[in-house]
N, C-alpha and C positions, 0 to 999 in steps of 0.2 A: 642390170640384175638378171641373171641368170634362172632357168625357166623351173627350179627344183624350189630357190629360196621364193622366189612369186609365189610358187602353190604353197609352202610352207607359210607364210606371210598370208592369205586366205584362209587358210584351216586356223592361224593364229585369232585372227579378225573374227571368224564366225566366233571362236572358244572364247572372246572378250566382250561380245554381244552376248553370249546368252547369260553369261557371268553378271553381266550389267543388269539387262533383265531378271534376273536371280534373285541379286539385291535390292533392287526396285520392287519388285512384289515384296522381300521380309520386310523393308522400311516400311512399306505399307501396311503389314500386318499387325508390328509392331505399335505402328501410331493407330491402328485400330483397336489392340489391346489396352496399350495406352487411357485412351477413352474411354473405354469399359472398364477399365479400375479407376479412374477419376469418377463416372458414373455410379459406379459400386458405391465410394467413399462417400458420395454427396447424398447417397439415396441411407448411406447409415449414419450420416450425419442429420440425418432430414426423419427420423425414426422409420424409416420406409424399405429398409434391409429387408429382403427375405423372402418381399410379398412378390407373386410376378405383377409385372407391367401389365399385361394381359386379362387377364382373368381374377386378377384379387390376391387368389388365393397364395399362402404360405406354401413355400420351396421344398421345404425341406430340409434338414440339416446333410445328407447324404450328397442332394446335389449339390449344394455350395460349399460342400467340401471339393467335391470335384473340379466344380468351376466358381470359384468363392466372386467372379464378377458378373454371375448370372443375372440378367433380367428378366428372363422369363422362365417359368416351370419347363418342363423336358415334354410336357403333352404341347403347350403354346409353343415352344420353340420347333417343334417337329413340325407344326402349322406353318408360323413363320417361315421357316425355311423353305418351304412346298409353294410359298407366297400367295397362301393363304391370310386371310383376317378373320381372328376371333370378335363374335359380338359380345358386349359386355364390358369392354377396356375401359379403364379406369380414367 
């Protein structure tokens, strides 16, 4: 094989790694939203829609509209995220 089709066949190689990696993080993300609307569905099947996880309190209609598989308020999830812990959780 000839030394132009090698390096073309390298640059091919790398663009099908990242492509793979690409798609292995959406599958992932997917099967993480996934669970967060099966969690959603269970917690309003369970009368327990709306409240966060966190702290009690009632969401909001604004942010579950936004993100209708919210478990927690937009004050507790900006904690969370920080990886922070609220005291109080239910």
């Amino acid at each position: 094989m000839d030394t132009l089709t090698q390096s073309h066949l390298v640059t091919l190689r790398h663009l099908l790694a990242y492509r793979l990696r690409d798609l292995k993080a959406e599958l992932d993300a997917d099967a993480d939203e996934m669970a967060a609307v099966e969690a959603a569905l269970h917690r309003l099947d369970a009368n327990q829609y709306g409240d966060c996880m966190e702290c009690g309190e009632p969401m909001g209609l604004q942010r579950l509209l936004v993100q209708p598989a919210a478990a927690r308020c937009a004050a507790c999830q900006s904690v969370f995220e920080l990886g922070g812990q609220r005291t109080g959780a239910r």
